[in-house]
C-alpha positions in Angstrom: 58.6 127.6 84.8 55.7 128.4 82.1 52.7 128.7 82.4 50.2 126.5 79.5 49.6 128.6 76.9 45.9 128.1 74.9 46.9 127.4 71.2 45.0 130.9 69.9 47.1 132.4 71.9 50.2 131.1 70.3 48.5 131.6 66.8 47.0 134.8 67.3 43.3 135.9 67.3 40.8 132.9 67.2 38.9 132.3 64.1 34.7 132.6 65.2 33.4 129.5 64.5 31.0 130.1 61.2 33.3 132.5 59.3 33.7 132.7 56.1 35.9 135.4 55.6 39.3 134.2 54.9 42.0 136.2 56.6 44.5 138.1 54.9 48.1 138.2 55.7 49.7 142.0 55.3 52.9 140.5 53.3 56.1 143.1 53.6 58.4 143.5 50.7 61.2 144.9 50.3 63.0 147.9 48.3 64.2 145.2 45.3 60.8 143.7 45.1 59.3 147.1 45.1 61.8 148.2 42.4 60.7 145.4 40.1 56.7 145.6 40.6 56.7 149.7 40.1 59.7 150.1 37.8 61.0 153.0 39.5 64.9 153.2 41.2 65.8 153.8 44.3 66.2 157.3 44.2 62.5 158.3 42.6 61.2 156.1 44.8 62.6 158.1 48.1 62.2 160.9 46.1 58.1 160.3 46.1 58.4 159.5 49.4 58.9 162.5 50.8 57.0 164.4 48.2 54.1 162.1 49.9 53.5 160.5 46.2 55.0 157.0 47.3 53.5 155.0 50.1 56.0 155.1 52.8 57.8 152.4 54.5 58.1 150.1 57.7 60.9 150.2 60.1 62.4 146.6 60.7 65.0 147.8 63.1 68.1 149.0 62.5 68.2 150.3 59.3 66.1 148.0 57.5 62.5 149.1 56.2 60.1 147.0 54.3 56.9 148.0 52.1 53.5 146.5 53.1 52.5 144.4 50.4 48.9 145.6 50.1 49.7 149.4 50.1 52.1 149.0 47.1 49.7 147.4 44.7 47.0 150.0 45.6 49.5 152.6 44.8 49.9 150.8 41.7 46.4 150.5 40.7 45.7 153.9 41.3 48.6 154.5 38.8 46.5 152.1 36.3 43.4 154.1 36.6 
């Protein structure tokens, strides 16, 4: 038997009433789509990595690993600068 669960629970945090701040999403990509935005293969990209030149990425389980959205265009902006 459950118990009745408030809906911010369900969603997540509750939005304060008055704010204008949207909320951003941290979106997690992964090694194609990070191939194609930075141009770089596989290999330089594990090769930065570890040199601590490439921002490094999330464990999904397994042996999956994603890139957070946000951290690979600051690394690219960075580049642009």
């Amino acid at each position: 038997m459950s118990l009745p669960v408030s809906k911010e629970a369900i969603v997540g945090e509750g939005v304060a009433k008055g704010a204008t701040e949207t909320r951003r999403v941290t979106r997690l990509i992964r090694l194609p789509e990070v191939q194609h935005r930075v141009g770089l293969g596989r290999s330089t990209i594990y090769r930065w990595i570890s040199e601590g030149k490439f921002p490094k990425p999330v464990p999904l389980g397994g042996y999956s690993v994603a890139w957070a959205e946000d951290e690979v265009e600051a690394w690219i902006a960075t580049r642009l600068k």
